[in-house]
Every structure is written in C-alpha cells, then in structure tokens.
N, C-alpha and C positions, 0 to 999 in steps of 0.2 A: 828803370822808370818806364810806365807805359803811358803814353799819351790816350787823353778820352777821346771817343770818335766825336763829340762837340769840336771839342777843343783841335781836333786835327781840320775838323768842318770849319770854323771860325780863322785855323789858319790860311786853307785852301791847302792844304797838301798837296792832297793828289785831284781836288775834283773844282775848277772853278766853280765860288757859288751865281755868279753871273751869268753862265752858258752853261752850267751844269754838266761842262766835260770837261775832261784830262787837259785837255791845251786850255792853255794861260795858267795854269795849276803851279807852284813850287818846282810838284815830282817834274814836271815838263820841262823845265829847265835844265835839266841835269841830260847829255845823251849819254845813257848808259850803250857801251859796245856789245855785251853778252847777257843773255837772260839771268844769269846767274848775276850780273851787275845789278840789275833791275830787281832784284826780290834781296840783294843785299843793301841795295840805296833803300827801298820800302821798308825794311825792316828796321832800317836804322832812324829812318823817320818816324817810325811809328816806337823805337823804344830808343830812343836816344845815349848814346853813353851817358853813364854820371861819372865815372872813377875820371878825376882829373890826368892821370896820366894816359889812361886813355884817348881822351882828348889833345892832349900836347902831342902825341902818337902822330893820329891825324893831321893836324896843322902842320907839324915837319914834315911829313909828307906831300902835303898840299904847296907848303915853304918850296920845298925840292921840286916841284914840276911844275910849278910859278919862275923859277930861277933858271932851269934848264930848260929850255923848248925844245931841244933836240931830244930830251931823253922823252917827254911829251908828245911830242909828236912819233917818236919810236916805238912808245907803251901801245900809243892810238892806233898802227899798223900792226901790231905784234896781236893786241886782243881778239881783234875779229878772227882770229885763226883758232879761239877759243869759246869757237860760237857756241858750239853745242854741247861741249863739254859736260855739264851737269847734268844733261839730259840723257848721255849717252850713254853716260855712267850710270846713273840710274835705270835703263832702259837693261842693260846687262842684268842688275840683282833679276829682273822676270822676263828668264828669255824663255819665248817660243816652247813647248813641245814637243809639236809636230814638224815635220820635215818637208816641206812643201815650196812650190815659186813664192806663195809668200814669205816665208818664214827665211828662205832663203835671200830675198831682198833685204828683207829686215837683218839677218846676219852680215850681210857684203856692205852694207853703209856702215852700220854700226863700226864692225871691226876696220875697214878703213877710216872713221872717224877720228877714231881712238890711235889708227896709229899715225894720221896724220897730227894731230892732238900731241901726241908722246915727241912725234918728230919735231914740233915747234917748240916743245920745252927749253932747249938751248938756247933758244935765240930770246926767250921771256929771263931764262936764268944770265944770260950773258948781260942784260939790261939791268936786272935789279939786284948782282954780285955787286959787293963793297959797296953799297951806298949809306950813304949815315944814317937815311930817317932808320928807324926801330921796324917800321910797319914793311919796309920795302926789306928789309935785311930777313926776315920772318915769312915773308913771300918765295923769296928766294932759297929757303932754305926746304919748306916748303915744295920748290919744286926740283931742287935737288938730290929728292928722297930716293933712295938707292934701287928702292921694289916699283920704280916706276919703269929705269932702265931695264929691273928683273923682267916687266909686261912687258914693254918692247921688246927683248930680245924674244921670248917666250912666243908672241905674235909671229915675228918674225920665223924662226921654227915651224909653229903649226900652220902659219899658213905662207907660204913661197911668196910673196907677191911677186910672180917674172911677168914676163910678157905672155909667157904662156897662160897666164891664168888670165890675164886680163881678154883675151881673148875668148877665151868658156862663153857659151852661151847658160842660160839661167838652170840649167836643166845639167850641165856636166857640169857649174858651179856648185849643187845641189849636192852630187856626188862626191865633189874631191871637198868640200865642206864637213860632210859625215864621214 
C-alpha cells in the first residue's frame, strides 16, 4: 500500500501543515539514530505494511523494548556506532579512480568506517541473540552473516592498522594504500 501525498499532507507526516516544516510533523517524533533509520521509518510511513503478520512482527518488537529498558537503552548506544554505515557501503560500489590526497582521504575514512562498523557488530549481535520478537532474531541473524567476519579479516590483511600506519602522513598513506 502506497499512501497519497494528500492524504500523507492531511496527515502531517513529515511536514506540519501549520509551520510548514518538519518539527511538530509525525516523522519528527520519532528520533531515528542512523540515516539508514531515517529513510527506513519514511518509507514505512509512506508505504505502510498490510500483511498482518508483518505487523504483529513489529509490535513484538515494540512489546520487547517497552518491557526491557536495558536492552533499549543498549540498542540506543550500540546504533550510533552504525552511523554511516549505508553510506559507506555505498560509497565503496564507486570508488575513486585516481590516486591522489584526495582520493586517499576518501579511502582512510571509508575503510576505517567500515572496520569500525564490522568491529561493533558483536556487540549489536550480542544484544539482539535469542530474543523472541521475530524481527529482532532476523536482525541478528542478519548480522551474523559469516562474509561479514570474511571483510573483516580480509581488511585487516590488506590493510595493517598498527601504530605504524596511523602515523603516515597523507602522502606515505597514499603509498602503502596502492
């Protein structure tokens, strides 16, 4: 089901029609932690589940971190570690070219992103292991995927993170990079 933009307008979704912006809106209530939360909560406002189990999905989930504040309060410190995440990974399918101080900036974020990203995976997989809802067990399972530990180690390989490298200037970073 897709919502009409009336009908999302007459709800106020995402745009008060009072002040004509985002705060006082629905979407404004919600604080998503990651951008990728943010374009998942819009999308689901704009096409709403129909399939009833879908639904009950969600609500057990919702059930689950209404009940447990610790694991709530544990998801809300663990996500922001998965800020960039969608970005970053996308940023990979079109990498750079040329070899240059920029290009090589753009590599030393990125691939630290990512392996800080891979290295918080435990600690998001340790939280949502064994829990009943459906959604949170499919998350988890999700980030247990075995070629994620494959990039990790693979990262680790091609690129040493020691002390020695964090030391490089952008210019021998550029070097032991190619």
């Amino acid at each position: 089901m897709v919502l009409e933009p009336a009908t999302m307008r007459h709800l106020e979704l995402f745009i008060n029609s009072r002040t004509n912006a985002q705060n006082g809106s629905f979407f404004s209530v919600f604080e998503c932690l990651t951008q990728g939360g943010r374009r998942t909560l819009r999308s689901n406002l704009m096409q709403p589940p129909t399939k009833l189990s879908r639904i009950e999905e969600r609500l057990d989930a919702v059930d689950a971190l209404v009940e447990d504040a610790l694991l709530y309060e544990s998801l809300r410190a663990v996500l922001p570690k998965f800020k960039f995440c969608d970005s970053v990974t996308a940023k990979f399918i079109h990498l750079p070219q040329e070899r240059d101080i920029k290009s090589i900036k753009f590599y030393h974020f990125n691939v630290l992103a990512i392996k800080n990203i891979l290295g918080n995976l435990p600690n998001l997989l340790a939280l949502l292991r064994d829990r009943k809802p459906a959604l949170f067990a499919r998350a988890a399972k999700a980030a247990a995927d075995h070629r994620l530990g494959l990039l990790k180690t693979k990262l680790n390989t091609i690129f040493n993170f020691s002390e020695d490298y964090e030391r490089l200037d952008d210019k021998q970073r550029l070097h032991y990079l190619v």
